[in-house]
N, C-alpha and C positions, 0 to 999 in steps of 0.2 A: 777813527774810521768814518764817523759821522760827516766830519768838515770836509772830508776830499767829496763828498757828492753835492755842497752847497752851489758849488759853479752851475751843477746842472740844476739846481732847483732855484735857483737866484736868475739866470737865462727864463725863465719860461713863468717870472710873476703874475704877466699880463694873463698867460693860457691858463692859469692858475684858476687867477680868477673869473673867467668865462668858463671853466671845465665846474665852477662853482655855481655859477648862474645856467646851465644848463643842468643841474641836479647832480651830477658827479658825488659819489662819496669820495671821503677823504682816502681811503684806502684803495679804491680805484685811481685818484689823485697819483697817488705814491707810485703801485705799480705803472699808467703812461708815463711816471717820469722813470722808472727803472732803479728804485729806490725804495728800500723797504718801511714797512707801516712804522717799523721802531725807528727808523732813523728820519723818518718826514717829523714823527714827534718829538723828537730831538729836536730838529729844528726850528719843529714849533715854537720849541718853550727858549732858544738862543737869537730866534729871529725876530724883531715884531714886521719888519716888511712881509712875511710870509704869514703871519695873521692875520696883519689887518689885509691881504688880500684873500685869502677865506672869505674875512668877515666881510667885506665890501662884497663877494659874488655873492654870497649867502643870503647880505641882508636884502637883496632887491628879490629874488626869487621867495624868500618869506615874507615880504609885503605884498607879494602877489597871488601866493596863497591864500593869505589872510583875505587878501578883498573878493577871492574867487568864494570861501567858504561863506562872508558874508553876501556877499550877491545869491548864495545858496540858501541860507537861511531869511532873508527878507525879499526871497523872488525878486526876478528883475526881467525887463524887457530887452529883446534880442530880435537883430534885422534879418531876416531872413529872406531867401528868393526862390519864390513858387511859384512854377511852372503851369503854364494854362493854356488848352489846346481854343483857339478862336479859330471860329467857323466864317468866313466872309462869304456872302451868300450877291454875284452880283450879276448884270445882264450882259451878254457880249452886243455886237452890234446889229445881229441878226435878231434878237429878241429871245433867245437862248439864254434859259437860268444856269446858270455856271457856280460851281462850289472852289472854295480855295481855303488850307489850312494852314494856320500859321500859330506858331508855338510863342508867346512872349511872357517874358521873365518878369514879374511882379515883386517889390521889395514891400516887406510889410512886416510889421511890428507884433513880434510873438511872446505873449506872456511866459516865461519859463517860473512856475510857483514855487514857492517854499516847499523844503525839503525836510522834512522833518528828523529825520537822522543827523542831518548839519545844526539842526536846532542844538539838538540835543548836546551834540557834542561839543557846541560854544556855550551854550548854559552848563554845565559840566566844567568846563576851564575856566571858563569867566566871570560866573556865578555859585562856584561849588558851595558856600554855603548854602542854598538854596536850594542845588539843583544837581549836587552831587549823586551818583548813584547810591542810595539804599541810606538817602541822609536822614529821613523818619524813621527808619532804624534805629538810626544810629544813634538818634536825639534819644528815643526810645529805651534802647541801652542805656541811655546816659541818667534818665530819669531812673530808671531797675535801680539802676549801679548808686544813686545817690537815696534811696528809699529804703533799702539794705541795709547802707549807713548810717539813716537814722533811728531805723527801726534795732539794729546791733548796736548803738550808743545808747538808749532807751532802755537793752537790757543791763546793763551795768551800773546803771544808776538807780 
């Protein structure tokens, strides 16, 4: 039952992997092609053209996460265009002070700073010996847990 849907899932690699680079889950995947979750993984596992197009859309939208989280984590500079009311202040020919206002777009250089929750949560993956959640704890624990055992081999002897 699985092979009669591969025409339609073999036609559409290319939207495949664009429906991947746009963030698409795999099971949204399956239902736009009209094919169910158990039989896309079917697929999966009989295809590699239909992996390595996953993996090809996936892996550019995960490097772009990556670089967005660290741009979050070590702040970054961002162009932006602020808007400014200028007052032109001039004479007509009769000697008549005349006002004139005009709006102009300024592009300038805005510090976006470090986020401290993006910190956290790439020290956490990247550093979890370090920087894992409740890792003093858990050394902690570990220190109890090995003190216990020396102090119970201590009573036996």
């Amino acid at each position: 039952m699985a092979r009669s849907k591969w025409p339609t899932i073999e036609k559409n690699l290319f939207l495949i992997e664009m429906w991947c680079k746009e963030g698409m889950l795999e099971k949204d995947i399956a239902k736009q092609l009209g094919v169910s979750v158990s039989t896309f993984e079917e697929h999966k596992k009989n295809h590699p053209e239909l992996r390595d197009a996953l993996k090809k859309g996936k892996e550019i939208v995960d490097y772009e996460v990556e670089n967005s989280l660290y741009k979050k984590c070590v702040g970054h500079y961002v162009k932006e265009g602020k808007a400014f009311k200028c007052k032109e202040i001039y004479y007509d020919e009769n000697g008549n002070r005349c006002e004139r206002e005009t709006v102009q777009v300024v592009e300038l250089d805005t510090f976006i700073p470090p986020d401290t929750l993006a910190m956290a949560m790439w020290l956490n993956n990247r550093r979890s010996d370090k920087w894992r959640r409740n890792a003093n704890k858990e050394k902690l624990d570990d220190e109890k847990l090995k003190m216990e055992k020396e102090i119970n081999a201590k009573k036996y002897w």
